[in-house]
VMD Tcl script that builds the backbone (N, CA, C; Angstrom):
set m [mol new atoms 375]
animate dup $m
set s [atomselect $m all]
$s set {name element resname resid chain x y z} {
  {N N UNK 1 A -16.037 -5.304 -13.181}
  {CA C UNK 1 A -15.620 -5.998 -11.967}
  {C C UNK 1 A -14.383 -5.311 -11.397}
  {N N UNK 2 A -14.774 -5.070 -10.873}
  {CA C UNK 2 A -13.591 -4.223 -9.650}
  {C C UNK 2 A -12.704 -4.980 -8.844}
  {N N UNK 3 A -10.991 -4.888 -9.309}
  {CA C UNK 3 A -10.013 -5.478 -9.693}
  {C C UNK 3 A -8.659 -4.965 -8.686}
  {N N UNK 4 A -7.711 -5.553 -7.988}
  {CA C UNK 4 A -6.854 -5.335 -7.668}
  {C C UNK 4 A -5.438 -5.935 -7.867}
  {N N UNK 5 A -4.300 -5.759 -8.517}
  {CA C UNK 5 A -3.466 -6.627 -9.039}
  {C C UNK 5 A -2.206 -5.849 -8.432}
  {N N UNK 6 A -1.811 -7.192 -6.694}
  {CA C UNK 6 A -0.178 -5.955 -6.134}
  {C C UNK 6 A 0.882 -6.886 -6.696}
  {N N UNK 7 A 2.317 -6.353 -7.200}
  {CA C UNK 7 A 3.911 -6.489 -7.993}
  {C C UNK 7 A 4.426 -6.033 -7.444}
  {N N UNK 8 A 5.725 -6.450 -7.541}
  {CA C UNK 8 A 6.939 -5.875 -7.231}
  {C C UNK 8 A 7.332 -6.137 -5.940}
  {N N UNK 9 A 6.842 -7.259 -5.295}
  {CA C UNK 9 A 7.558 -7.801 -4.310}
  {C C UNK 9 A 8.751 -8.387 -4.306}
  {N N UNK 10 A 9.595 -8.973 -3.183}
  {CA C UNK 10 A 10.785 -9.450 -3.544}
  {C C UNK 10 A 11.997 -9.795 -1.829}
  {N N UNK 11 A 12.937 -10.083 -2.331}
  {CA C UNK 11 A 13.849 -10.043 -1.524}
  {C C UNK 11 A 14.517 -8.829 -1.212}
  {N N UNK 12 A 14.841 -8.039 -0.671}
  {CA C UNK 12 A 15.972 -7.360 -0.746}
  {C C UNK 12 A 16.499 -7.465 1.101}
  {N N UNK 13 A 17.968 -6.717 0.779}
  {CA C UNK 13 A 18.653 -6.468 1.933}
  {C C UNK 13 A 18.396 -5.300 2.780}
  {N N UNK 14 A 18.435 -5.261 3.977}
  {CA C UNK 14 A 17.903 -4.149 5.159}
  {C C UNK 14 A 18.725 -3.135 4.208}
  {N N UNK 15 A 18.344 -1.976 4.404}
  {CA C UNK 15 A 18.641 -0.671 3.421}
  {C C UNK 15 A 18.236 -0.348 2.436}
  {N N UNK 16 A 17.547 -1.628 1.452}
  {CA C UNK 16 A 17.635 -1.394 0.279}
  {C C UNK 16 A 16.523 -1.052 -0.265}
  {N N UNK 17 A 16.157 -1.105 -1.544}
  {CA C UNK 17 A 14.847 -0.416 -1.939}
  {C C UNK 17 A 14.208 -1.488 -2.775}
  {N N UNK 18 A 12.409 -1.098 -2.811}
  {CA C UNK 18 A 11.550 -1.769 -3.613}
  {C C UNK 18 A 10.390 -1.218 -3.640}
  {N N UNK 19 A 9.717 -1.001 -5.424}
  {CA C UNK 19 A 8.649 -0.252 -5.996}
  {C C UNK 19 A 7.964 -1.149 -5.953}
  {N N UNK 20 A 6.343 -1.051 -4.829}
  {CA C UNK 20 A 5.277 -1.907 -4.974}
  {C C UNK 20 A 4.143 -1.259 -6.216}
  {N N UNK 21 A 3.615 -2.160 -7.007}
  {CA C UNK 21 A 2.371 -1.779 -7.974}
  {C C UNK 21 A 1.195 -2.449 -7.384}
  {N N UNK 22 A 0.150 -1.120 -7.427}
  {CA C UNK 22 A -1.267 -1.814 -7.871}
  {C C UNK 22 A -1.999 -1.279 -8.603}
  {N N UNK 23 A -2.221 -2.574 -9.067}
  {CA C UNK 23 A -2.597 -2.115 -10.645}
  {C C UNK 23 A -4.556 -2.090 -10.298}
  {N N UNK 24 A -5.477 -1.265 -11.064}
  {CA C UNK 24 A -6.616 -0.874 -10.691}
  {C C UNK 24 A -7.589 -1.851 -12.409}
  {N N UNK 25 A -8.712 -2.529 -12.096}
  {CA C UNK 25 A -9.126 -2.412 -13.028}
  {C C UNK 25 A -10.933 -2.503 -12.665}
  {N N UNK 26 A -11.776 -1.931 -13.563}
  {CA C UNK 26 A -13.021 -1.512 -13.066}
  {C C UNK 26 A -13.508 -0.431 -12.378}
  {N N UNK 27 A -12.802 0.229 -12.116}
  {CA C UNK 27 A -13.065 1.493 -11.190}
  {C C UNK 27 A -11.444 2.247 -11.617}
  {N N UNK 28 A -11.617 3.902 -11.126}
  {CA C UNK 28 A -10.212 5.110 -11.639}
  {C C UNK 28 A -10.064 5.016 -10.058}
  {N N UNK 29 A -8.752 5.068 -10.095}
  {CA C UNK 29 A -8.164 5.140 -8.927}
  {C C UNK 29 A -8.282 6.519 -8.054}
  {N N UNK 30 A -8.419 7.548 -9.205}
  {CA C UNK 30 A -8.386 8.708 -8.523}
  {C C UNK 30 A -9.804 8.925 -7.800}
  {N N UNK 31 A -10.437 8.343 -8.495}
  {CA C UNK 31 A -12.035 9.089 -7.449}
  {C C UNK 31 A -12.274 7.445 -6.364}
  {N N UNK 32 A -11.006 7.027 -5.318}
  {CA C UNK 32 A -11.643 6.181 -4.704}
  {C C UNK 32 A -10.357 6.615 -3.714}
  {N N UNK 33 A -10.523 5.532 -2.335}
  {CA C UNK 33 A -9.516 6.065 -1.439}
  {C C UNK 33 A -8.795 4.860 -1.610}
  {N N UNK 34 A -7.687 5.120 -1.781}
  {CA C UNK 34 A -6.779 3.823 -1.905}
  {C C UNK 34 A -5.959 3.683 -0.919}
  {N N UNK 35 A -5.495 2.505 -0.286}
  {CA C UNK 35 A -4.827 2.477 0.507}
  {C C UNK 35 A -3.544 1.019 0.735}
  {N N UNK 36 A -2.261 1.144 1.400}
  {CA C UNK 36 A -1.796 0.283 1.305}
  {C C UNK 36 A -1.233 -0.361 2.914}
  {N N UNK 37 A -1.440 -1.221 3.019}
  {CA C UNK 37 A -1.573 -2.275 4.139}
  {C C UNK 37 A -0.526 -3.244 4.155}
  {N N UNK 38 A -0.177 -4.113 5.398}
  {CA C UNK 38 A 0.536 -5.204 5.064}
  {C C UNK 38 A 0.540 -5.654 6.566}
  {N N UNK 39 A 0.491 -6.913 6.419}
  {CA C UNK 39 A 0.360 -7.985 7.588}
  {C C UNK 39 A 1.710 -8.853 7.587}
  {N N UNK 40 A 2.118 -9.096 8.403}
  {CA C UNK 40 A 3.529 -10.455 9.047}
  {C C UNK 40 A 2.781 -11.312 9.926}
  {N N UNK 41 A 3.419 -12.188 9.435}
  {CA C UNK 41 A 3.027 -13.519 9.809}
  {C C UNK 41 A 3.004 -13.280 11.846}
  {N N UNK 42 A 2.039 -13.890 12.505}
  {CA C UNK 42 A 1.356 -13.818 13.496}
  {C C UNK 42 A 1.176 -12.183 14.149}
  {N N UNK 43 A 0.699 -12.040 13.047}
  {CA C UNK 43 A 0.784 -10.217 13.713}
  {C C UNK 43 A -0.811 -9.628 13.118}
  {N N UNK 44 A -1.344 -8.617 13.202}
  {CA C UNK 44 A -2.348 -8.165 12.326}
  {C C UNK 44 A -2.411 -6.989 11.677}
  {N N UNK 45 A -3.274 -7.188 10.573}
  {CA C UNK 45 A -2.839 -6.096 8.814}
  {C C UNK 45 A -2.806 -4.899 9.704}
  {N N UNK 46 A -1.543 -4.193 9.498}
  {CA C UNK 46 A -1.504 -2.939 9.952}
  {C C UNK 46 A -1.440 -1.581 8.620}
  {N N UNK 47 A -2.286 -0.659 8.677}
  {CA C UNK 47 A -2.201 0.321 7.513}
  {C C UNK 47 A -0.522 1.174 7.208}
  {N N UNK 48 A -0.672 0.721 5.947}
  {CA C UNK 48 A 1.293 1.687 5.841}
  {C C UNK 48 A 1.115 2.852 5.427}
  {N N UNK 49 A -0.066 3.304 4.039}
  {CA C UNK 49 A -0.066 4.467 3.634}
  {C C UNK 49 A -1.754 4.355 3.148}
  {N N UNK 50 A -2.383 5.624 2.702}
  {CA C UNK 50 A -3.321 5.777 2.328}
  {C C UNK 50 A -3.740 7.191 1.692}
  {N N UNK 51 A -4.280 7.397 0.328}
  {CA C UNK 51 A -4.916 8.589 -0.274}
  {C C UNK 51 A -6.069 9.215 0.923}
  {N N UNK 52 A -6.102 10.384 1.502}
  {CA C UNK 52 A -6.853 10.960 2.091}
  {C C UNK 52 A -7.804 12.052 0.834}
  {N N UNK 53 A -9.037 12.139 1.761}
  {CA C UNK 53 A -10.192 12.610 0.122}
  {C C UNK 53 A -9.298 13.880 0.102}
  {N N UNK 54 A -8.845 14.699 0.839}
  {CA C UNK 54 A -7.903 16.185 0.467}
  {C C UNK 54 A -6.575 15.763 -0.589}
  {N N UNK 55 A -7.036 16.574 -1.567}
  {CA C UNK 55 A -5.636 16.425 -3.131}
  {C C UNK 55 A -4.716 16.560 -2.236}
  {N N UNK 56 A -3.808 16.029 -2.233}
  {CA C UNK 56 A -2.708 16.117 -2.521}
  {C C UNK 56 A -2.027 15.188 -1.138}
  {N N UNK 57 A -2.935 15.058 0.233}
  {CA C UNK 57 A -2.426 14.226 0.750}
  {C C UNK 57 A -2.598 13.292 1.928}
  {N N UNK 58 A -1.535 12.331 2.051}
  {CA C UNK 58 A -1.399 11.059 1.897}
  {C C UNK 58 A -0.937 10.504 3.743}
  {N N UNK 59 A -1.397 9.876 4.352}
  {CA C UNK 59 A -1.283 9.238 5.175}
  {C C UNK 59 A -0.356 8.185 5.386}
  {N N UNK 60 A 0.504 8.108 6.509}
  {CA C UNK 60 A 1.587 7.642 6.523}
  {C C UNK 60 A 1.746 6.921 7.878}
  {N N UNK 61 A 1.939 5.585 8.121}
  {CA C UNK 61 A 2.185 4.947 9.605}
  {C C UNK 61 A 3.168 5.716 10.148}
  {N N UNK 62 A 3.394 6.179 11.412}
  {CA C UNK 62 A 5.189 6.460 12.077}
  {C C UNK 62 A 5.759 5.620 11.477}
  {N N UNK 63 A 6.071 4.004 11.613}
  {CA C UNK 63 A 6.857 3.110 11.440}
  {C C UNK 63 A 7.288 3.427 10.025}
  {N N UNK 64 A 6.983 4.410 8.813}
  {CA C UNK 64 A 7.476 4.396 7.532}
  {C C UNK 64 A 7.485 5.861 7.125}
  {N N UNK 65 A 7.195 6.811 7.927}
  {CA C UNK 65 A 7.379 7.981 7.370}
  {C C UNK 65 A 8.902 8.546 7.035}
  {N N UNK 66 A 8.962 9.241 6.207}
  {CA C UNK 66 A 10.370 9.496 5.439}
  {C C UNK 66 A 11.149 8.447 4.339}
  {N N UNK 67 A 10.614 7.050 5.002}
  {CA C UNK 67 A 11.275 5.764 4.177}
  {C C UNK 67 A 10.369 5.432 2.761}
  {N N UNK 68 A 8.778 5.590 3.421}
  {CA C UNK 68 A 7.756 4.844 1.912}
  {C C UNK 68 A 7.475 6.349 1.406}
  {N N UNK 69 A 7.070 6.288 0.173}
  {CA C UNK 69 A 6.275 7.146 -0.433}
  {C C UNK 69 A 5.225 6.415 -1.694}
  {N N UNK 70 A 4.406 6.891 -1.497}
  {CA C UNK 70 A 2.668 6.451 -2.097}
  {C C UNK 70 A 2.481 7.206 -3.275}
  {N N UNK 71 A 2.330 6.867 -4.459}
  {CA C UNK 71 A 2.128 7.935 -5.617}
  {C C UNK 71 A 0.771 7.043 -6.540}
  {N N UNK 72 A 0.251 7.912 -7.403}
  {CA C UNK 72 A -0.835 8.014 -8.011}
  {C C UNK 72 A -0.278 7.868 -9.510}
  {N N UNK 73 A -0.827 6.967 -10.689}
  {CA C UNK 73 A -0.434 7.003 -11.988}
  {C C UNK 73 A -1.695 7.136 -12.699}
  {N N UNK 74 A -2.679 8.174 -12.391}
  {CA C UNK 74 A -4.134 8.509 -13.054}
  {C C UNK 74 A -3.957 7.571 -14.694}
  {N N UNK 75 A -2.865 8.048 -15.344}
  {CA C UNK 75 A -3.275 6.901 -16.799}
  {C C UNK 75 A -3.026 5.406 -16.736}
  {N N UNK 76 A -2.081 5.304 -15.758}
  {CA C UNK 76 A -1.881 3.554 -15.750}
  {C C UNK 76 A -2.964 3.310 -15.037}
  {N N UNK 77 A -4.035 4.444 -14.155}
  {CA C UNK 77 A -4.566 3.714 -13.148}
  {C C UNK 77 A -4.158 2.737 -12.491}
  {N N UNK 78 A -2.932 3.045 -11.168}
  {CA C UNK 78 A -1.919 2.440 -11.036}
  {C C UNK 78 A -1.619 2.977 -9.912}
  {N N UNK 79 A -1.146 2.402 -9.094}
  {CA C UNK 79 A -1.099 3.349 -7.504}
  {C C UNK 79 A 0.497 2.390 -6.955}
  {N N UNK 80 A 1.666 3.198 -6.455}
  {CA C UNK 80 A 2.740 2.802 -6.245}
  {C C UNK 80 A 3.200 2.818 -5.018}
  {N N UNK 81 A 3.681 2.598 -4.223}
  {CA C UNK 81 A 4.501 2.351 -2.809}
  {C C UNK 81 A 6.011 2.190 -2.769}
  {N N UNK 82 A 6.957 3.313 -3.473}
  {CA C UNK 82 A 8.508 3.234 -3.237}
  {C C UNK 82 A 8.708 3.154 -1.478}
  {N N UNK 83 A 9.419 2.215 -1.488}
  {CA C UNK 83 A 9.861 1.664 0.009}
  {C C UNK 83 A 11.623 1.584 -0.165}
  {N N UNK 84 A 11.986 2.373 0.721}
  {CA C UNK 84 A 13.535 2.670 0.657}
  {C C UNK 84 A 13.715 2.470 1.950}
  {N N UNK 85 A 15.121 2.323 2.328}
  {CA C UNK 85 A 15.568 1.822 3.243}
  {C C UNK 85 A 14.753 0.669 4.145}
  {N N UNK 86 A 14.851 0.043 3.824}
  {CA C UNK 86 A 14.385 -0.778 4.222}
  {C C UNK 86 A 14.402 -1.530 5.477}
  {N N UNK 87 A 13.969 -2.067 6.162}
  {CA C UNK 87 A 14.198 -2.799 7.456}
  {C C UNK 87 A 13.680 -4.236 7.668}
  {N N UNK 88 A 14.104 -5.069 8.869}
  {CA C UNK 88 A 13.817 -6.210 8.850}
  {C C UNK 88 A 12.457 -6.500 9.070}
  {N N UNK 89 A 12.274 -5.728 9.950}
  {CA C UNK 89 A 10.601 -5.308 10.308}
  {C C UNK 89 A 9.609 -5.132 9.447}
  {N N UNK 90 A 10.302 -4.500 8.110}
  {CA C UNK 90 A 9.623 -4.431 6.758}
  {C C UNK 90 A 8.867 -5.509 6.313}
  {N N UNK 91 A 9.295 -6.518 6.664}
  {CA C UNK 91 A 8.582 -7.717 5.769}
  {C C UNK 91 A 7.455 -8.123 6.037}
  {N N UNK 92 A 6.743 -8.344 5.250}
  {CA C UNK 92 A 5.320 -8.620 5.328}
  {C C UNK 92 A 4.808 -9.282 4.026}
  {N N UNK 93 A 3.736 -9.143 3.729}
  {CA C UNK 93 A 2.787 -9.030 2.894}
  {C C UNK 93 A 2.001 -8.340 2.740}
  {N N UNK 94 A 2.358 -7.392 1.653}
  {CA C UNK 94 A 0.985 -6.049 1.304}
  {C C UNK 94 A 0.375 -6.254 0.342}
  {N N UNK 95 A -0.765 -5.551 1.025}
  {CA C UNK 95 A -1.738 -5.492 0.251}
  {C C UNK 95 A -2.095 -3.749 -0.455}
  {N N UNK 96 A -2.465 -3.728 -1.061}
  {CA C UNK 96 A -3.428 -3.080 -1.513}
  {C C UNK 96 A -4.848 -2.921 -1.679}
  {N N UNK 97 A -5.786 -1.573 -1.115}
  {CA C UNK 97 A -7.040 -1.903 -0.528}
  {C C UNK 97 A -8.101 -0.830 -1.411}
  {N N UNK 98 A -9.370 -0.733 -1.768}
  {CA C UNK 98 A -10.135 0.865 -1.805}
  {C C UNK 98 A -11.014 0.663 -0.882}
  {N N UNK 99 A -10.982 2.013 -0.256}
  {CA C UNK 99 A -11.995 2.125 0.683}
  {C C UNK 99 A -13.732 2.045 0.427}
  {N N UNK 100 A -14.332 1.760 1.419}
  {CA C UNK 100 A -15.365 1.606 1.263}
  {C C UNK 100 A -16.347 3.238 1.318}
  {N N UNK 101 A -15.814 4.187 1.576}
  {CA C UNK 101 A -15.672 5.453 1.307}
  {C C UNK 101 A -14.608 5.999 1.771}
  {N N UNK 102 A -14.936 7.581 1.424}
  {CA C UNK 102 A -13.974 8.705 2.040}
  {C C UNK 102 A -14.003 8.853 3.824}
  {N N UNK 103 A -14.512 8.142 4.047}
  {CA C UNK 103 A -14.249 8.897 5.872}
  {C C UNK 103 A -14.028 7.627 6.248}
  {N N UNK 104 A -13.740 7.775 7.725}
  {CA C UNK 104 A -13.183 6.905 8.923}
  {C C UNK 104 A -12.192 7.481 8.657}
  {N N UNK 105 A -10.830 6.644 9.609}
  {CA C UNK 105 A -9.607 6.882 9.980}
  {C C UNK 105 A -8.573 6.175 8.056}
  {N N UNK 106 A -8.178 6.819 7.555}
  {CA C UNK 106 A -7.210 6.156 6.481}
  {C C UNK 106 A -6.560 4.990 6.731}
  {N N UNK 107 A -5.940 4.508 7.833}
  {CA C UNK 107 A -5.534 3.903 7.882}
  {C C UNK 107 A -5.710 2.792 8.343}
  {N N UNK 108 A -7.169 2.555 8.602}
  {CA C UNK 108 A -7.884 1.165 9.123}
  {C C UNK 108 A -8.383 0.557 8.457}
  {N N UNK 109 A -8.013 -0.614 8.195}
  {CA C UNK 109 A -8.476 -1.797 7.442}
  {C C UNK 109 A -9.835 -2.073 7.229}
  {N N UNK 110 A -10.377 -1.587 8.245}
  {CA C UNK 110 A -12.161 -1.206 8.593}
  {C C UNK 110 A -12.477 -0.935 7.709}
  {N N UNK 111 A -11.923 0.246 7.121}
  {CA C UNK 111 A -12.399 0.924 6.306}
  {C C UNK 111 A -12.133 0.806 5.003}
  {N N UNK 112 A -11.768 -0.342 4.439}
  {CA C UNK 112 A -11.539 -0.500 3.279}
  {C C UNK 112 A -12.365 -2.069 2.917}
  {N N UNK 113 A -13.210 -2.236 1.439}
  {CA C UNK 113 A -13.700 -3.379 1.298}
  {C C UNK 113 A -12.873 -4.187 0.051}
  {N N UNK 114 A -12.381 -3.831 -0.787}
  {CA C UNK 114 A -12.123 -4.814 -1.593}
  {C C UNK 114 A -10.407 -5.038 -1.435}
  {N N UNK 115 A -9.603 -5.815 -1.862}
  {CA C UNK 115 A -8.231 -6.247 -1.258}
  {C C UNK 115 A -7.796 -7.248 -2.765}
  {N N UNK 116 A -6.859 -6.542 -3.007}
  {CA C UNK 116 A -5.659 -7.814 -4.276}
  {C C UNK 116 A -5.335 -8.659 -3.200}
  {N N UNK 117 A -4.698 -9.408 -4.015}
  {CA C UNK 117 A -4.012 -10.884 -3.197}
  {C C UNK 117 A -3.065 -10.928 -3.042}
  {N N UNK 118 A -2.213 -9.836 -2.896}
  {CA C UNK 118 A -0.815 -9.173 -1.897}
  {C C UNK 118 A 0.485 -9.595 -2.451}
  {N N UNK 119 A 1.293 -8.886 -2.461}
  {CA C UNK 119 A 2.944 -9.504 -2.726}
  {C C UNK 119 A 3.784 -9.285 -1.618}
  {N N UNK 120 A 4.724 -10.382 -1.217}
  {CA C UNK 120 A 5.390 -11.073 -0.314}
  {C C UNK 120 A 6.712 -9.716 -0.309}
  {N N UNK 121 A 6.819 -9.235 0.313}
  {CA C UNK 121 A 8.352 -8.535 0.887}
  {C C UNK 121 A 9.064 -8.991 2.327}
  {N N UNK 122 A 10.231 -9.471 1.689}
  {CA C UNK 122 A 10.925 -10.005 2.692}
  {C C UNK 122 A 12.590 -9.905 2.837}
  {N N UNK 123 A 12.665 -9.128 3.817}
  {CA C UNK 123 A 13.769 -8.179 4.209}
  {C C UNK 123 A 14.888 -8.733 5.222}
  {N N UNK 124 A 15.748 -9.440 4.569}
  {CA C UNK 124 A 16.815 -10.327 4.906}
  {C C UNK 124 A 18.238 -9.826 4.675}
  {N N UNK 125 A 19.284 -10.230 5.513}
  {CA C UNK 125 A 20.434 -10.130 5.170}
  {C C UNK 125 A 21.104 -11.610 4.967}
}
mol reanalyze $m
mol bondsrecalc $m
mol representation Tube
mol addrep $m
């Protein structure tokens, strides 16, 4: 059964930093497209980052390039989202997604079928 488990949500202050987990179970993370998402309240799931089928790389919204970075843990089967500097705008709820294949656009929700049940980031002073 093909499994999604997202951590490491939390409070923090505009600037600051936080390591999202998703944890994979039933399927290897590496042979699927993974992707990470997050929705705010009256707004809709917008894509933050995503594994593209080319090794080595990774798809990135404008709104987070330079700030998130997306990494791969092939033995934890484990897929991460360091989010630094942070902003107020940041807050959401992400998710974590695998695609329903390798093509379409990475970063559309379209294109992804199965979804964990998200952890809360919320970016306050």
């Amino acid at each position: 059964q093909v499994q999604l488990v997202e951590s490491g949500g939390g409070l923090v202050q505009p600037g600051g930093s936080l390591r999202l987990s998703c944890a994979a179970s039933g399927f290897t993370v590496n042979y699927r497209r993974i992707g990470w998402f997050r929705q705010a309240p009256g707004k809709e799931r917008e894509g933050v980052s995503c594994f593209s089928r080319t090794y080595g790389t990774i798809w990135y919204a404008d709104s987070v390039k330079g700030r998130f970075t997306m990494s791969r843990d092939n033995a934890k089967n484990t897929v991460f989202l360091q989010m630094n500097s942070l902003k107020l705008e940041d807050s959401a709820i992400y998710y974590c997604a695998i695609g329903k294949s390798w093509g379409g656009l990475c970063l559309n929700s379209a294109n992804f079928g199965s979804w964990g049940q998200g952890t809360q980031v919320t970016v306050s002073s």
